[in-house]
Structures are given as structure tokens and as C-alpha cells.
C-alpha positions as CSV (number, residue, x, y, z in Angstrom):
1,X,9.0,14.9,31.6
2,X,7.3,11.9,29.7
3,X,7.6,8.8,30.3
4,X,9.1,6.1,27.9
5,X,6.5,4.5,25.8
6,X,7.1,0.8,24.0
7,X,4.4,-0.4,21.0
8,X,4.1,-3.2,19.4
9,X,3.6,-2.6,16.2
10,X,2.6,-4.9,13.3
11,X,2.3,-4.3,9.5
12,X,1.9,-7.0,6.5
13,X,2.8,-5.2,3.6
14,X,5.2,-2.6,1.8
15,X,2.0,-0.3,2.3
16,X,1.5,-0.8,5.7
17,X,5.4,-0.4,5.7
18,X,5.4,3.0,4.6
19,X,2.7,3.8,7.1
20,X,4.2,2.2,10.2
21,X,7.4,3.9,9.5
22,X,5.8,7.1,9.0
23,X,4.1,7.0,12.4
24,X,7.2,5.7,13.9
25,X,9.2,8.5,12.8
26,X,6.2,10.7,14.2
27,X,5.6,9.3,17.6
28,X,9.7,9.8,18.1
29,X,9.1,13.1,17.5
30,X,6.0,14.3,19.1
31,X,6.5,12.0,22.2
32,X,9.5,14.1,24.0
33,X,11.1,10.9,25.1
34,X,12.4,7.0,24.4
35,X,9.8,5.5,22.2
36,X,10.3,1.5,21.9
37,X,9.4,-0.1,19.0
38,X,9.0,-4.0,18.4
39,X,6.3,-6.2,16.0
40,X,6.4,-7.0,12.8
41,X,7.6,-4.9,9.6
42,X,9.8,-4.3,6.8
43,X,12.7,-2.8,5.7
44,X,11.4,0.9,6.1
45,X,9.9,0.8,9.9
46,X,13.0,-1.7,10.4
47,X,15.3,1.5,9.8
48,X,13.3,3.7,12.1
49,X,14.3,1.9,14.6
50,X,11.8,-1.9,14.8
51,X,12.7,-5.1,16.1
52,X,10.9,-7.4,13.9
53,X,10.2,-10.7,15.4
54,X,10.2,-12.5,11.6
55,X,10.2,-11.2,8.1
56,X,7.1,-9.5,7.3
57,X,7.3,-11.1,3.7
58,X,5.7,-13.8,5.2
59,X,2.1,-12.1,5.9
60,X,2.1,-10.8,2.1
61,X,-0.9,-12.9,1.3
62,X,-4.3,-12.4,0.1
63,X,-7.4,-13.8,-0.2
64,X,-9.3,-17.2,0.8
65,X,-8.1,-19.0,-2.1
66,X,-4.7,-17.6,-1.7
67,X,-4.0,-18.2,2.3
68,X,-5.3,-21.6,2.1
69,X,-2.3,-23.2,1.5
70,X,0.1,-21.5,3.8
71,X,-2.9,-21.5,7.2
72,X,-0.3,-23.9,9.3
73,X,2.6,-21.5,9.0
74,X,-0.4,-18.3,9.6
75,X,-1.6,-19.6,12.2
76,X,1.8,-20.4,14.1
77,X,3.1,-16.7,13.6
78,X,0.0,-15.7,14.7
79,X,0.4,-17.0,18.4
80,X,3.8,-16.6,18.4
81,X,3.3,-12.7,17.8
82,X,0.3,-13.1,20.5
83,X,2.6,-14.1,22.7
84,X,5.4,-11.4,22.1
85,X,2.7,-9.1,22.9
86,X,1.8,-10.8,26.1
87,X,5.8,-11.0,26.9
88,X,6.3,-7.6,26.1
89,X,3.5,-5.7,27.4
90,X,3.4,-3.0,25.4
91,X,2.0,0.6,25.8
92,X,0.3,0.0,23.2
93,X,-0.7,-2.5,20.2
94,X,-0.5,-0.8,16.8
95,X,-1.5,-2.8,13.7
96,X,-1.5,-1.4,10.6
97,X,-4.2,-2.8,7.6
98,X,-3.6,-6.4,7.2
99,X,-6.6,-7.7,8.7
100,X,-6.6,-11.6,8.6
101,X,-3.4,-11.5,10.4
102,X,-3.6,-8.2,12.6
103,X,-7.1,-8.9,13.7
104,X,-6.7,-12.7,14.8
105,X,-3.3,-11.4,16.9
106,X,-5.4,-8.5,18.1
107,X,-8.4,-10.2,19.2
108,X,-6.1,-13.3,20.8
109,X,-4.2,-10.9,22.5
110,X,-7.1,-8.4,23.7
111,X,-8.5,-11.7,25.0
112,X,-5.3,-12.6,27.3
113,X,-4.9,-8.7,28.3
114,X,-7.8,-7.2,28.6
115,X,-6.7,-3.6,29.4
116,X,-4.3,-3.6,26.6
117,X,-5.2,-0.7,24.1
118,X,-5.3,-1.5,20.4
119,X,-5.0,1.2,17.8
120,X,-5.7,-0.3,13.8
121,X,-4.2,1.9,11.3
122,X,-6.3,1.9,8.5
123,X,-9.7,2.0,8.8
124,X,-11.3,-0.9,6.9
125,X,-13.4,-0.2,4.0
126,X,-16.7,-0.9,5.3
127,X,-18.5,1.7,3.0
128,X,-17.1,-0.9,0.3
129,X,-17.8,-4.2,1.3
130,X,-18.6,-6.0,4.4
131,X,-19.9,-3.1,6.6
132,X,-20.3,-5.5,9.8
133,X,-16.7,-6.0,9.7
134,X,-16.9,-2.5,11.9
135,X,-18.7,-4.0,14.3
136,X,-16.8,-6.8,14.7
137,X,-13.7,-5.4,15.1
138,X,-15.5,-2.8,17.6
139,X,-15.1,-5.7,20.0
140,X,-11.2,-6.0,20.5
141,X,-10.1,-2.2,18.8
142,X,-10.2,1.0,20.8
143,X,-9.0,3.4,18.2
144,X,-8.8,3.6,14.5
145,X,-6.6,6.3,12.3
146,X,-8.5,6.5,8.6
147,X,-6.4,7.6,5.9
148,X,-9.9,8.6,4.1
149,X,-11.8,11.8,5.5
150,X,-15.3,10.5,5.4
151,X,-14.2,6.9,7.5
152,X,-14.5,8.2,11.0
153,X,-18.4,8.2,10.9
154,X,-18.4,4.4,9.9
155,X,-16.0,3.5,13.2
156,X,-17.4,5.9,15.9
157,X,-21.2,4.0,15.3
158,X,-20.0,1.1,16.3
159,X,-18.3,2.3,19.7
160,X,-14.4,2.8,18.8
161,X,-12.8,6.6,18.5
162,X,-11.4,7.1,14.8
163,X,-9.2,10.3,13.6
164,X,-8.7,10.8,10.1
165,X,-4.9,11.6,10.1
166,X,-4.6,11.9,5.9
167,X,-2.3,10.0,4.0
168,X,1.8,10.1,4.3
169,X,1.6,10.0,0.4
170,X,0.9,13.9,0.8
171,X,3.9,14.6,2.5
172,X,6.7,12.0,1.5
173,X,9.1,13.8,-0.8
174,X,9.0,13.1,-4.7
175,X,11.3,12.9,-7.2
176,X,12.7,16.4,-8.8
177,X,12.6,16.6,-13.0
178,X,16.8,16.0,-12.8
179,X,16.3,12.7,-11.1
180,X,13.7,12.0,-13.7
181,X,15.8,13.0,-16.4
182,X,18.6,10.9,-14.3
183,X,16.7,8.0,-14.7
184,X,15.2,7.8,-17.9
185,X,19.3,8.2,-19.0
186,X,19.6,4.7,-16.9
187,X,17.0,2.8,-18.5
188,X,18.2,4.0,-21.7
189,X,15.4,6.4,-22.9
190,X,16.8,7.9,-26.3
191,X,14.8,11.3,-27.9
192,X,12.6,11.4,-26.0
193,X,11.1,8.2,-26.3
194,X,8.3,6.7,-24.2
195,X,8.4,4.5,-20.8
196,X,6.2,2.4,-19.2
197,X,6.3,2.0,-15.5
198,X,5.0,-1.3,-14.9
199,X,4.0,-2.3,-11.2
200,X,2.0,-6.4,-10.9
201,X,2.1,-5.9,-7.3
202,X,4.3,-6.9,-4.5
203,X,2.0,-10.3,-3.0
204,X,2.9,-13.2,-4.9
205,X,-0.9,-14.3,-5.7
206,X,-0.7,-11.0,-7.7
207,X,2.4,-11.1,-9.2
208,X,1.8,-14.6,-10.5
209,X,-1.8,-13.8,-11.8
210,X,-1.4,-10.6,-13.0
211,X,2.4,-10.8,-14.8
212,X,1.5,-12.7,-17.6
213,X,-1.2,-10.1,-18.5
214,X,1.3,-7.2,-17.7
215,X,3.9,-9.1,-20.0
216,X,1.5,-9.5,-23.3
217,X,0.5,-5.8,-22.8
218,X,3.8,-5.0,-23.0
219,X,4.4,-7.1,-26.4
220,X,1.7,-5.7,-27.6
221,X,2.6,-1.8,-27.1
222,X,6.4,-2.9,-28.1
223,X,4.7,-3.4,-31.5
224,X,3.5,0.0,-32.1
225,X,6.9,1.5,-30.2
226,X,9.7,-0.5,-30.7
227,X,11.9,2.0,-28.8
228,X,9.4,1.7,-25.7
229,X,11.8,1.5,-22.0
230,X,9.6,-0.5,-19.8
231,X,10.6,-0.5,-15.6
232,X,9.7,-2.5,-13.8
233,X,10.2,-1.4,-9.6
234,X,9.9,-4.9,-7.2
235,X,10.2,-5.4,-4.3
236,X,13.4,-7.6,-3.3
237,X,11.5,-11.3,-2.5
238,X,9.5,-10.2,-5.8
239,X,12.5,-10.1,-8.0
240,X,13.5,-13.5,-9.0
241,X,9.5,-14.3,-10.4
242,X,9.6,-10.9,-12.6
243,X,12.1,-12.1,-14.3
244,X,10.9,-15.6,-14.6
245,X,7.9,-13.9,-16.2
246,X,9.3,-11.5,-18.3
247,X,11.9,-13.6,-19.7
248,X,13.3,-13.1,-23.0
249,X,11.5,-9.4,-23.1
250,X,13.5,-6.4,-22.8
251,X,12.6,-5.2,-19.4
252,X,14.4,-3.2,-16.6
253,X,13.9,-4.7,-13.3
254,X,14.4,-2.7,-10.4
255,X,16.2,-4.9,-7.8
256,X,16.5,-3.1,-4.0
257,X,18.7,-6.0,-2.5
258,X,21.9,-4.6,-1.5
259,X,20.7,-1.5,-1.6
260,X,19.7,0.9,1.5
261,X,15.7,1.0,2.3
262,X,16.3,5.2,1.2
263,X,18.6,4.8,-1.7
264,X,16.0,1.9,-3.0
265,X,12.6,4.5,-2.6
266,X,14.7,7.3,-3.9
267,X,15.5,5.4,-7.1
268,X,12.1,4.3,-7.4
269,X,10.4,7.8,-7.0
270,X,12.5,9.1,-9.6
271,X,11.2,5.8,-11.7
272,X,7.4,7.0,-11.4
273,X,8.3,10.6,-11.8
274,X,10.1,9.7,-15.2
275,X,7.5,7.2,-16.4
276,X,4.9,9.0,-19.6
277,X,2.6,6.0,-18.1
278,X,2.4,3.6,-15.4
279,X,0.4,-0.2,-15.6
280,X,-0.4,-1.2,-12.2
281,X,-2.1,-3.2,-9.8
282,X,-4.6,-2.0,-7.7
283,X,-3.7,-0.5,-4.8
284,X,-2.3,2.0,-2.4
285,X,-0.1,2.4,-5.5
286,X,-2.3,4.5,-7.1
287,X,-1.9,6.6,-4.6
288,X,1.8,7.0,-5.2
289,X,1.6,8.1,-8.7
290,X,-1.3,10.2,-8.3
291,X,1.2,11.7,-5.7
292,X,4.1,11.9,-8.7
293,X,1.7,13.2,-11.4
294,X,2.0,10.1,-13.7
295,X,-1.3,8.9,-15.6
296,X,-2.2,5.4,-14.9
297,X,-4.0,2.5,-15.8
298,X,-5.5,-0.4,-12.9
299,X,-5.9,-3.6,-13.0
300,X,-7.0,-6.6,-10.9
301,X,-7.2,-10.0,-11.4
302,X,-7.6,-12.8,-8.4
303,X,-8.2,-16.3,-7.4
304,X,-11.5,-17.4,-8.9
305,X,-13.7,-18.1,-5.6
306,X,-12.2,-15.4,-4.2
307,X,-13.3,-13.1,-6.9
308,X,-16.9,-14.6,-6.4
309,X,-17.2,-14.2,-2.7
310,X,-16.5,-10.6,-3.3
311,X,-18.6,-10.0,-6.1
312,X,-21.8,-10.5,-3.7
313,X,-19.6,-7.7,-0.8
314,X,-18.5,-5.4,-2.8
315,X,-21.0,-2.1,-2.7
316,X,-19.3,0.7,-4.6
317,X,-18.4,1.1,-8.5
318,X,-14.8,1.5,-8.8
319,X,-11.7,-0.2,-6.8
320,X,-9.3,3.1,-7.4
321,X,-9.1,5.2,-4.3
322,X,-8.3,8.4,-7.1
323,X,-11.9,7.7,-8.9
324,X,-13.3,7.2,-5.5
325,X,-12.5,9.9,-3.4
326,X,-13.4,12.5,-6.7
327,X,-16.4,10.6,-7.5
328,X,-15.4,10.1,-11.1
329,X,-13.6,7.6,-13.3
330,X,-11.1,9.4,-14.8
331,X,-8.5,6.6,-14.1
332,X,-9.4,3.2,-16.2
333,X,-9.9,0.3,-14.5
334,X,-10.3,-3.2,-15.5
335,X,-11.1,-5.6,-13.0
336,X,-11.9,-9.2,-12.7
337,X,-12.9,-10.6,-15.8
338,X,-11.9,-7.1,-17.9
339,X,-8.2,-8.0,-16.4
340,X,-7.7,-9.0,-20.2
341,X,-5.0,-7.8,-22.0
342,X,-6.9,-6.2,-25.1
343,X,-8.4,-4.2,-22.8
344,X,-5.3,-3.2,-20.7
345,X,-3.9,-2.5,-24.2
346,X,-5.9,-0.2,-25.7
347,X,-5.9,2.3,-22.3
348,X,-2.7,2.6,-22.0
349,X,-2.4,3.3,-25.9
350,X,-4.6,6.0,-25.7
351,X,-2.6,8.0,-22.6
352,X,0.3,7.1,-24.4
353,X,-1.1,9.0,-27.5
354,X,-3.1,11.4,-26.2
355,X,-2.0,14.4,-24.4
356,X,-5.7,15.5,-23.5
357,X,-6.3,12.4,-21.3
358,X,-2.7,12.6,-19.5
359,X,-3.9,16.0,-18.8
360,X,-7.2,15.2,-17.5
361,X,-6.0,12.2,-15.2
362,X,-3.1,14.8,-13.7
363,X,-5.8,17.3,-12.7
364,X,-7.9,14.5,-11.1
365,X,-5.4,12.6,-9.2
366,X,-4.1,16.4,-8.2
367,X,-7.4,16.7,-6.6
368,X,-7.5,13.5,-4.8
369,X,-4.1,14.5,-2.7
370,X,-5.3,17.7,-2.0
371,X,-8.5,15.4,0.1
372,X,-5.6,13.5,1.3
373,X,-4.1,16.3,3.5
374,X,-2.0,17.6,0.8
375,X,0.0,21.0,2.2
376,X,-1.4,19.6,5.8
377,X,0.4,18.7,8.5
378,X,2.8,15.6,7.8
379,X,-0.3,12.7,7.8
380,X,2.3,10.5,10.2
381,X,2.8,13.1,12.8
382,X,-1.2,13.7,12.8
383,X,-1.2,10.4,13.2
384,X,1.2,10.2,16.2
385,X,-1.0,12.5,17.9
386,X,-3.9,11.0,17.5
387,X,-1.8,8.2,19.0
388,X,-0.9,10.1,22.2
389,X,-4.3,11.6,22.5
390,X,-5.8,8.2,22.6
391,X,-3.5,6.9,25.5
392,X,-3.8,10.2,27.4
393,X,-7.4,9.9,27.5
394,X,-7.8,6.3,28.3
């Protein structure tokens, strides 16, 4: 019979939230016995069963510019998680994306024990930018999961062992036409009309910097359809700064508090699945409504001097993992300095009014999942074996 297994398990974001609870949910099941779980996550790995140490919210930062001011409180959660580790002694360490944080605890912590074994969900981009960031981390990881099938290669140069395990976009349940239907009768949709999904992020550095774009885009488009619904799905320490800047414009705001972690994705499934277009900020999000067959426009906007430190790193042509992996650029992007709302404007217009490019976008983005692991085995329980695999052979 197998042993009880404990991890310590650490994620920074609602996407790293959605992967740690995925995994969770698979190393319950494939292990055959009492899996342990305690770190750092959010609401969803928090209902499979987590004992976060402190909110995760507090990690949801990004960039140089944008950590400055909160290092003091970083780098105190930072050794106090070191030192959970160290208390608990865990199987195994788990960290999920997030690198400023995961990979100062991971390194501290590989430092105090040296036979711990550290698995990093989410192989880091290094065919984008930074490429010696592989070997870098080569020094305190022993085993990566990518969620992109052409990663491994990149890891396994520089030493570690790395399984492409597929994303859990693939396999997590989407919303049916009647919940669509359901919702566009909540937000008010009348004949037919359109809506506009509209997603600024869920860090505050993005929120802040790219609302106020989001927000003239959505003036502007309210021109041309004054019956346009526009949703907006936050996440809940998100809400109370959408509506600061989307005051006075008629907006619905999805609000999770008080609701549970299911309910909350439920509801805002069946808000992408309902939406003629989304507006979003780049990120695993795309992802998601490539997943629920809604054209998309990206956009990114950051910091200044954090924008031109990675203008000299970046090394491919498009920031939208749906362009990326199909090697086209079907989805529009505007990035940086294009982050403009003329721009934004006029490509959401155009899926709005033209059927042709909707079309095109769906066929693309049906593509991109189908790499993913699409109609594979659930991408958390391939990565809960990888998991296993790892600790069995080492």
C-alpha cells in the first residue's frame, strides 16, 4: 500500500490556482493514499483540500517597477514560507509559475535541505526571453511540468527532467449554450444584442494601467451600439478598483465574494461562453476563451522601465500563446506602446462586425487546444504522474 505523501505547494496567481488545484485533485487520485497539502494558494486549491499559510493575493505582483514598493513585505513571506518548508518537511516542494517569489523560496529552501526535491510547474519561457533563466534555475529545480509541448528540450539541456503534461484548460468543463443563454438573460442582453466580455487582469499593476484603456474602448464601442452589455468577471480583491474605474458607465461586474470557488467559475464560464467578444489582458486568459470558442482581442500595457528592460529579452513576435503555438497571428494584439485605445477600438469593431474574422479566430484557437492535449488525458492527472514518477525514481 502507499505511503502518505505531504507537498508543499505554492502558487501566486489565479492561473497558478487553477493549476495547483488541478494537480491536487490529480495526485489525490492517482496516489492510492493520504495526500497532504500545505503552501500557498487560492480559493480553488484552498477547496481541494490546502492549508495556506497567508493569502496568495499578496504575491499578485509583477514586474521590477511594480514589486519595488512592496520588497519589505516580499521578502518577509518569503522566509517565512522558507521556513514552513523547513518545519514541515515535505515530500515534496511544488511551485507553480510565479518565479520572483517561488524561485527565491525554492533556492533558500534547497539551500537549508539539500535533499529536498523541487518540482516547478510551469516551465519558464526561455524560448521567449531570458534563456539562461534555465540554467539558473537548473541549480535548485529537479523537475519541471511544461504546459507547452516543445518546452521539455529547453529544461532537459540544462540538467533537470521536464514532462509536458498539457494544459488543464483542455479538460476543465465549459459552459453549455443554456447557461450562455442563462446569462446573457442576467446581464440584460435584449434581441440578440452584442456583449463584450471585458477582462484588465487580476494583478493590480494591470488592472490600474490597463482599466482606463479598457474603459475608453468601451465608450467608444457604446457609441456605435448603444444597446452593447459589457461583463466584466474579477476576481474578489479586484472588485472594489473596477468599479472605481468604470464609474458612472454601465458595466456588469462580476463579484465572486460570498460566493463558492465552483459556483463563482461556473458563473464565469457561462460569461465567456455568452460573450460575441472578449477584451483582455494578456495572459493565460487567452487560453480560457480559446478554450470557450470566443474571439478575442490582447492587450498589454506595463510600468515604463519595466517595459524597457524587456524590450532588449524578449525574442519572439507575439505575446498570445494562441498565435504562438499555431505560428500565426490570427488573434490581434497590441502591446506596449499600441496598448492605445484607437487601436483596441477598431479590432474589436471589426470581430464585432464581421462574421468572417470570428470564424477565422474560432478555427485557430480550436487548433491551439487540440496542441494543448485536447481529448488527452486530464492535463492535471498527467501531471500528477509525472509527479509520482519523479519521486519514485529519485
Amino acid at each position: 500500500m502507499n505511503k502518505p505523501l505531504t507537498f508543499f505547494i505554492i502558487a501566486g496567481e489565479s492561473s497558478g490556482d487553477r493549476l495547483g488545484a488541478a494537480l491536487m485533485r490529480g495526485l489525490a487520485s492517482e496516489h492510492g493514499a493520504e495526500v497532504r497539502f500545505i503552501g500557498v494558494g487560492g480559493p480553488l486549491m484552498i477547496d481541494k483540500g490546502l492549508k495556506s499559510i497567508f493569502p496568495m493575493d499578496e504575491l499578485s505582483v509583477m514586474g521590477i517597477a511594480e514589486v519595488l514598493p512592496k520588497i519589505r513585505r516580499l521578502l518577509r513571506r518569503i522566509k517565512e514560507t522558507t521556513s514552513a518548508i523547513e518545519n514541515t518537511n515535505p515530500t515534496g516542494l511544488i511551485t507553480i509559475d510565479s518565479p520572483d517569489f517561488c524561485f527565491r523560496v525554492a533556492k533558500r529552501a534547497k539551500a537549508r535541505m539539500p535533499a529536498l526535491r523541487v518540482i516547478h510547474y510551469v516551465a519558464p519561457s526561455v524560448w521567449a526571453w531570458r534563456p539562461k533563466r534555465a540554467a539558473k534555475m537548473a541549480r535548485f529545480v529537479n523537475h519541471v511540468l511544461a504546459l507547452l509541448p516543445f518546452e521539455p528540450p529547453y529544461m532537459e539541456a540544462e540538467g533537470m527532467s521536464c514532462d509536458f503534461v498539457g494544459h488543464p484548460i483542455t479538460a476543465e468543463r465549459q459552459a453549455t449554450n443554456a447557461q450562455a443563454i442563462e446569462f446573457r438573460d442576467e446581464v440584460g442582453v435584449a434581441n440578440n444584442g452584442p456583449l463584450l466580455t471585458v477582462l484588465p487582469g487580476s494583478r493590480i499593476s494591470e488592472v490600474t494601467r490597463l482599466g482606463p484603456v479598457f474603459r475608453e474602448v468601451c465608450e467608444k464601442l457604446r457609441h456605435d451600439y448603444p444597446n452593447l452589455k459589457i461583463a466584466i468577471p474579477s476576481v474578489g480583491a479586484r472588485v472594489a478598483l473596477i468599479e472605481q474605474i468604470f464609474n458612472g458607465l454601465d458595466v456588469n461586474i462580476l463579484d465572486p465574494r460570498g460566493m463558492a470557488p465552483k459556483e463563482a467559475e461556473e458563473r464565469k464560464r457561462g460569461c465567456y461562453k455568452a460573450a460575441d467578444v472578449a477584451l483582455a489582458a494578456s495572459g493565460t486568459v487567452s487560453l480560457e476563451l480559446a478554450a470557450a470558442a470566443t474571439p478575442m482581442v490582447i492587450a498589454y500595457d506595463m510600468h515604463w522601465f519595466t517595459a524597457f528592460i524587456k524590450r532588449r529579452m524578449v525574442r519572439v513576435s507575439t505575446a498570445t500563446l494562441v498565435n504562438l503555438l499555431t505560428d500565426t497571428n490570427t488573434v490581434p494584439e497590441f502591446l506596449l506602446g499600441d496598448c492605445t485605445a484607437e487601436n483596441i477600438y477598431h479590432s474589436v469593431k471589426n470581430l464585432l462586425d464581421n462574421p468572417d474574422a470570428r470564424n477565422e479566430q474560432l478555427a485557430v484557437s480550436d487548433k491551439a487546444m487540440k496542441m494543448l492535449g485536447k481529448g488527452d488525458v486530464e492535463s492535471g492527472n498527467r501531471a500528477a504522474k509525472s509527479v509520482l514518477r519523479f519521486l519514485n525514481n529519485n
